[in-house]
N, C-alpha and C positions, 0 to 999 in steps of 0.2 A: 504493500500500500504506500506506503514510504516512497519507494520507486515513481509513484505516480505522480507525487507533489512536493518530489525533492525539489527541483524548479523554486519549488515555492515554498513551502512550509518551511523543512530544514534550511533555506537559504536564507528567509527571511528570522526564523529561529536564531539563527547562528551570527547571519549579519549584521540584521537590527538589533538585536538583543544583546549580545556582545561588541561587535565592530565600533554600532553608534552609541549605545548610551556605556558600554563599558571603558572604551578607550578615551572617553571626553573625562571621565571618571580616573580611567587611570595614568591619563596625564596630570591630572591637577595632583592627584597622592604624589606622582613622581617631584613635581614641582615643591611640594609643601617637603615631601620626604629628603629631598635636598637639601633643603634650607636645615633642617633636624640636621642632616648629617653633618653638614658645614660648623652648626656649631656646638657640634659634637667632639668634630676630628682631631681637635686641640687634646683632649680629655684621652682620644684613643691611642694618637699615635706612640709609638712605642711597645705599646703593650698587647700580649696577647688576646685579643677581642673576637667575638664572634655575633653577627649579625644574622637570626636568625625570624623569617618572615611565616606566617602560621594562617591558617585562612580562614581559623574561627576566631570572635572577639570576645570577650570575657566582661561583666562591670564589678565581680565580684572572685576573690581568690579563696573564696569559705571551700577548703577541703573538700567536705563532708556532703555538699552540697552545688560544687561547680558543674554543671553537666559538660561542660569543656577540658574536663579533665587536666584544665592549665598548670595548677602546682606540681603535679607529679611528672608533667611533659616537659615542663620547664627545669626538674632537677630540684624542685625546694622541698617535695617533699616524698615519701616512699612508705611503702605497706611493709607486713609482716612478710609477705609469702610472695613469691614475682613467677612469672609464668618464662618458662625456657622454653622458646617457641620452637625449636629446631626439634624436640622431642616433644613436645606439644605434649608435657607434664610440667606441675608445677615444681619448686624450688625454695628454700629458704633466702630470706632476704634479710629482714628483722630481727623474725625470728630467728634460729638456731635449729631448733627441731619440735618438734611434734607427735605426739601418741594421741591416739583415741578406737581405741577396738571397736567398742560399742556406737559407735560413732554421735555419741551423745555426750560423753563428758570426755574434754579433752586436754591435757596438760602442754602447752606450750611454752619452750624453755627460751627466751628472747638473748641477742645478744649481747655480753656485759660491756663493751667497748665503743657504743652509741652513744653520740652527744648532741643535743638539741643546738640550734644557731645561737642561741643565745648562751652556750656553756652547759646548761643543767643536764645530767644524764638522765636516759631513757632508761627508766625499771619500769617494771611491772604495774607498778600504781600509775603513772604516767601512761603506759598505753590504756590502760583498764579506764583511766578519765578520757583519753583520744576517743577511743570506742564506745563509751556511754554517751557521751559528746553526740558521735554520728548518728548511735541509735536515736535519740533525743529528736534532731534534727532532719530527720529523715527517716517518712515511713517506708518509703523503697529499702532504704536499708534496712530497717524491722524486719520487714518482709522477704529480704535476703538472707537474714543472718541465724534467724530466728533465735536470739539468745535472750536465753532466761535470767541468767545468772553469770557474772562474773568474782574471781576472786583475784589478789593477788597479794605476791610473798617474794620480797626482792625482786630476781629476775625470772620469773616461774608465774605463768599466769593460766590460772583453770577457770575454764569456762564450760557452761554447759546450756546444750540448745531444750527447745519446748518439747522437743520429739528427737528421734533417732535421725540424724541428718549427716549422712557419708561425705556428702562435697562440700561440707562445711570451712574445710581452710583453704579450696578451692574458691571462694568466694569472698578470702581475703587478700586474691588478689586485686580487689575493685579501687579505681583512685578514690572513690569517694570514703574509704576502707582507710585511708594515708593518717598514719602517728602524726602527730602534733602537740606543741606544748600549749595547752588549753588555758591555762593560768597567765596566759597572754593579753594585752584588751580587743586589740582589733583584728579578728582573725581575719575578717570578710577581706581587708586592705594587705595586710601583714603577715601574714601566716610565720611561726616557727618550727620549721623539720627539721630535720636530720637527714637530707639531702646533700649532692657538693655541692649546690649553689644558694645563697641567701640573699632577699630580697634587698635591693635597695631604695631602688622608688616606682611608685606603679601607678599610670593614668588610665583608668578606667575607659576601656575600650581601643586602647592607643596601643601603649607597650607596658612592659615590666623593665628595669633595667637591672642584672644580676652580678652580684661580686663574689668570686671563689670565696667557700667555704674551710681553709685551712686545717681544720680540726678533724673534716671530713672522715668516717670509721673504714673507707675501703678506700684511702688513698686520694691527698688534694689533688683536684683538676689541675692539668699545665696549663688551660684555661685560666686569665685572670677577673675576663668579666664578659658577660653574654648580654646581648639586648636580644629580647622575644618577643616582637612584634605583633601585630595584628591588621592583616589588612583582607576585607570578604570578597575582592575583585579580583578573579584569576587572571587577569590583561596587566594591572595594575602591581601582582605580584611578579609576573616576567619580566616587565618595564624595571623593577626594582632592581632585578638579576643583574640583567643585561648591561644597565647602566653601573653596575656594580656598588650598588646601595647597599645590597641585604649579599650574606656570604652562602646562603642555605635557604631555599624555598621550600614550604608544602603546596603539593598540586600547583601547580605552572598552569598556564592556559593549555590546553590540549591542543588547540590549532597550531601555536609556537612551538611546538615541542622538535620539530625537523628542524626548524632553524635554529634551536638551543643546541641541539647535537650537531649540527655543523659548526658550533664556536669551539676550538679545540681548547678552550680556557675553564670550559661546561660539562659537566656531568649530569646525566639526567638517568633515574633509576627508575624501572617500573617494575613494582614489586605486587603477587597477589596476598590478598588480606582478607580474615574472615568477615569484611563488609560486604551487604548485601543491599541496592538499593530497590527498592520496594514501593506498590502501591498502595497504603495501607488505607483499608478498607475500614466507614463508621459503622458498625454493624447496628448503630441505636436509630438508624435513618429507616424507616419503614419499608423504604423501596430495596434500600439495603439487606435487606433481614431478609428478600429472595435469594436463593442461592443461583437459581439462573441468571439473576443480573448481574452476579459477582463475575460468572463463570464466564459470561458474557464480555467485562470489560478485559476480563485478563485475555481472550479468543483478538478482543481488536488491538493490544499490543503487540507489534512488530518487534518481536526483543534482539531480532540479530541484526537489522538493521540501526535499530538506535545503539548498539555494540560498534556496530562499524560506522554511523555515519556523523555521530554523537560524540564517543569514547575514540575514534578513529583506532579500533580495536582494544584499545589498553582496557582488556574485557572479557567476562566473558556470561554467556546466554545462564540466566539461571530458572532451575525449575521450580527449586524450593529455596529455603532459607539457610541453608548449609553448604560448603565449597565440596563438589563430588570427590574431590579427593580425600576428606576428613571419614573417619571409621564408621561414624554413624549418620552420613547421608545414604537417603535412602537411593536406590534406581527408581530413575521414574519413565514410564512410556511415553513417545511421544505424543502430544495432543493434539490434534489437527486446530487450528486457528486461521483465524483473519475473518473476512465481513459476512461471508454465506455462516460462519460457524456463528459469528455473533448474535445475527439476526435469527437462527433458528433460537438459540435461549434467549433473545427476546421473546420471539415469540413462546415459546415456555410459560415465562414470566406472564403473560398477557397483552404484551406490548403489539404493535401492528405498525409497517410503515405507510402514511398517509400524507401525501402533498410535502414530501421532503421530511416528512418530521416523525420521530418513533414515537407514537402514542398511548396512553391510555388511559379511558374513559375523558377523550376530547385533550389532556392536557401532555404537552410535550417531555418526552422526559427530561429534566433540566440537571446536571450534576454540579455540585464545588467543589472544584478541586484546588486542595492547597499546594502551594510548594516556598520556596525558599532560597534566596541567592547565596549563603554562605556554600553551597557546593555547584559548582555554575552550573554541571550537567540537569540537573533537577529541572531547574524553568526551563531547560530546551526540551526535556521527558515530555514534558506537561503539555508547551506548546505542541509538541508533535502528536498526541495522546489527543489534545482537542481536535486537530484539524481532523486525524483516521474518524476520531468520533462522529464529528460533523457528514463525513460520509454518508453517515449511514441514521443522520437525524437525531443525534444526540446535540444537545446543546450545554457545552461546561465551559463553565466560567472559573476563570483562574483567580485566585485569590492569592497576594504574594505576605509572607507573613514575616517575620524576622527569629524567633524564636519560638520553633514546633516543638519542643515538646513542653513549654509553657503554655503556646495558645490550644493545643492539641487535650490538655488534659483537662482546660479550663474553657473551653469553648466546644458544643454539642452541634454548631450551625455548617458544617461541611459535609460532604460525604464520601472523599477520597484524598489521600497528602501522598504525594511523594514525598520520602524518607530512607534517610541512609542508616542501616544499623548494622554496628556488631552484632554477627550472631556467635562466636567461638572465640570471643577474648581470653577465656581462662581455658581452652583446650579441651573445651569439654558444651555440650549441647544444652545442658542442665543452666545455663545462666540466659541465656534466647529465651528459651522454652516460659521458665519461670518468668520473666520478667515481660512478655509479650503477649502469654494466651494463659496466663495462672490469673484468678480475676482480684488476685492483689498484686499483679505485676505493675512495677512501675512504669511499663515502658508499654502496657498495656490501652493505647490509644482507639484501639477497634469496639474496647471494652463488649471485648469476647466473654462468654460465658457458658460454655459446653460442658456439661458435667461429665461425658464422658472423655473429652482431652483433659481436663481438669485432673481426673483419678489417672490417668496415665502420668502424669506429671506427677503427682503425691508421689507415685509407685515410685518413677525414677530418682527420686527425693530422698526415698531410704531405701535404696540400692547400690550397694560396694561395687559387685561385679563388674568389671569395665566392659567385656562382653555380652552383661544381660542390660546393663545401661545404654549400651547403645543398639539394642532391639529396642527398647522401650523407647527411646528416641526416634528410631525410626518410626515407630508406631503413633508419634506424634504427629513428625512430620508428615506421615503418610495423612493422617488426619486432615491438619489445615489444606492441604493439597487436595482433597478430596471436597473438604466443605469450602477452598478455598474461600480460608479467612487470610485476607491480605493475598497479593498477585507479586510474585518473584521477577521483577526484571533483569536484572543483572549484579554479575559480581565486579564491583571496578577493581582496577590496578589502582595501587597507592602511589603517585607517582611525584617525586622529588630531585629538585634540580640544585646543582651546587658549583660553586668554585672550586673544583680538581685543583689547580693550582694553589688553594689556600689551605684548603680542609681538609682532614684528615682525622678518618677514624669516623665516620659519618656510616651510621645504620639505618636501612629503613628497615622498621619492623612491620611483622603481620599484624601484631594488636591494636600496633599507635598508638600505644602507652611509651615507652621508654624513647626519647628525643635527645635533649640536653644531659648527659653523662659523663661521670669524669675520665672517661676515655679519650671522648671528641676535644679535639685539638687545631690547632692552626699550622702551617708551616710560617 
């Protein structure tokens, strides 16, 4: 379908959308971000610096509660428990180690050689207030962690959940999860970890700017100080490269991406990640609550061509919410799609096409769909998503918003968002599942409620087995797949461009958690 109004839709997608209103945009950042740097340069030269450009914005650095997961990207602050993506098991970070057979009370023995930025060492009672803290402040984390009870004793912290819960220290790897000295006043502005880098001043929505940490428990950064920027315009972050503003970009513009790898001064990586970008579905929308109409919209996306003409492949087609390489995605058969398939689940549903327009009982079907500029693909998804739509007499209207999973959990009046989500940040399917189709998930925007996906998830909840875990995971996914709650478009590549010539030691990772590390270095 795509084919037919590439001419059009993707052109004017791509070039209106970006070309004209992004490049007006990201020349004037260039301009303003000049003058920043200018009088800056004084302050840098000399010393080892690192300019580092990020494509979400932040107004708040509250741990516990930043959905940007800024402090722990940025190096200021770090969990008990870190995920080793290569093995896609977890690891000690914090902590030191860990028992819990029963997988309900569990002794965690934390590092003795931890120092908060401000001197005070990290024991036991210190994390025990971090973590009462989170729970406090956040019922997503309640609802993740399910802890009853804490105790602590020196460096030895026992905790115990409501119920028998196996992937409970799997779940400390979440940033929102991040040690902190609470006994602080301004966490939201401030924050004190035990990271190698410590805060120095932070404009809300702007940058942070960071100064090595010396005291650091796993060795100061050669690093002496990082600026971590924020800017939501992918045109706007290459212009910063290019010009040699910023030393390390997240997601470059994907159209520049050829002409960045012909600069032999540029390095550009494209790495796959367990993100999944999605159409998620309001299931509290009347029309919604058809499974033909769901089944319908996912039938009129085109997923390989917005992979290739959208992502210019750094992609790839998805069918569910898991990368088919991970243990417990399920196989899925192919599904015949596009406008003959859509239209027959319209008509399913009741719908009829009449005078251009798919109806029923006299009124048009009309959809809102949300989307979002901090990930540029998204508003070109949408637009391209309207025009197939329009095809076939659907009329959706875009709605551009700034902060989805604010307005998504506080607002009932849409009835379809693109959204980007981790689904396998901790290596495991158990943190997706729960947080997306459990009806206390935080991430739970469709405000799904199946009772029998529901007991499948409890199951996977107090299940050890890694093997029976990831049937019960399949059995989930197969589910939403089936009742297609939410439509799987694609899996993007994570993709990151750098000064080769300056930087070194620069990772991208799967999770897009760990960025700023005392590894990463300048020449």
């Amino acid at each position: 379908m795509i084919n037919r109004i590439k001419d059009k839709t993707v052109s004017e997608c791509i070039s209106t959308y970006i070309k004209q209103f992004s490049r007006k945009l990201g020349l004037l950042f260039l301009c303003l971000f000049s003058l920043s740097g200018c009088m800056n340069k004084s302050e840098e030269e000399g010393k080892k610096h690192l300019h580092f450009l990020y494509n979400f914005s932040t107004n708040s650095l509250d741990p516990h509660v930043d959905s940007s997961y800024v402090p722990l990207r940025a190096g200021i602050t770090e969990t008990l428990i870190k995920l080793d993506e290569e093995n896609l098991s977890i690891e000690p970070w914090l902590a030191e180690s860990w028992e819990g057979e029963d997988g309900q009370n569990w002794v965690i023995t934390l590092r003795d050689d931890v120092k908060f930025q401000n001197g005070k060492l990290m024991d036991a009672e210190a994390v025990k207030m971090s973590l009462e803290r989170a729970l406090k402040e956040s019922v997503a984390i309640q609802n993740a962690l399910k802890i009853e009870q804490i105790e602590a004793d020196g460096n030895i912290l026992r905790i115990k959940t409501t119920e028998p819960f196996p992937e409970f220290i799997s779940e400390l790897v979440n940033p929102n999860v991040a040690i902190i000295d609470v006994s602080e006043k301004d966490i939201i502005n401030n924050p004190i970890g035990t990271g190698p880098f410590k805060l120095k001043s932070f404009v809300p929505g702007s940058k942070l700017e960071l100064e090595r940490y010396d005291e650091y428990w796993d060795g100061a950064s050669k690093l002496e100080s990082v600026t971590f920027s924020f800017n939501e315009d992918a045109n706007a972050r290459t212009l910063a490269l290019k010009s040699g503003q910023v030393d390390v970009v997240y997601r470059p513009e994907v159209e520049s991406l050829e002409i960045l790898k012909e600069d032999d001064a540029i390095e550009v990586e494209s790495t796959s990640t367990f993100r999944v970008h999605q159409m998620t579905m309001n299931m509290q929308r009347e029309s919604m609550k058809d499974v033909n109409l769901r089944l319908a919209i996912d039938a009129v996306i085109n997923k390989q061509e917005i992979v290739d003409k959208i992502l210019l492949g750094h992609g790839e087609v998805a069918a569910g919410p898991f990368l088919p390489s991970l243990p417990f995605a399920p196989t899925y058969e192919t599904q015949p799609s596009g406008e003959d398939v859509a239209i027959e689940y319209l008509e399913k549903a009741g719908y009829s096409l009449k005078d251009g327009k798919m109806q029923k009982d006299g009124e048009q079907l009309t959809l809102t769909l949300l989307t979002y500029p901090a990930r540029a693909d998204l508003p070109l998804i949408a637009q391209v998503f309207q025009s197939d739509a329009k095809q076939i007499g659907i009329n959706v209207e875009i709605k551009q918003i700034e902060t989805p999973e604010e307005y998504m959990a506080s607002n009932r009046d849409w009835d379809l968002a693109t959204y980007s989500n981790l689904t396998a940040p901790r290596g495991d399917a158990g943190y997706y599942l729960n947080a997306t189709y459990h009806p206390k998930g935080a991430l739970n925007f469709s405000q799904a409620n199946e009772p029998e996906l529901t007991a499948i998830i409890d199951k996977l909840n107090q299940t050890v087995n890694q093997e029976d875990r990831a049937i019960l995971a399949e059995q989930a996914a197969d589910y939403v797949h089936e009742h297609m709650i939410n439509s799987f478009v694609l899996h993007p590549s994570t993709i990151v461009a750098y000064n080769k010539d300056k930087v070194v030691n620069w990772v991208t990772t799967k999770s897009e958690y760990y960025m700023i590390t005392n590894e990463l270095d300048v020449k």
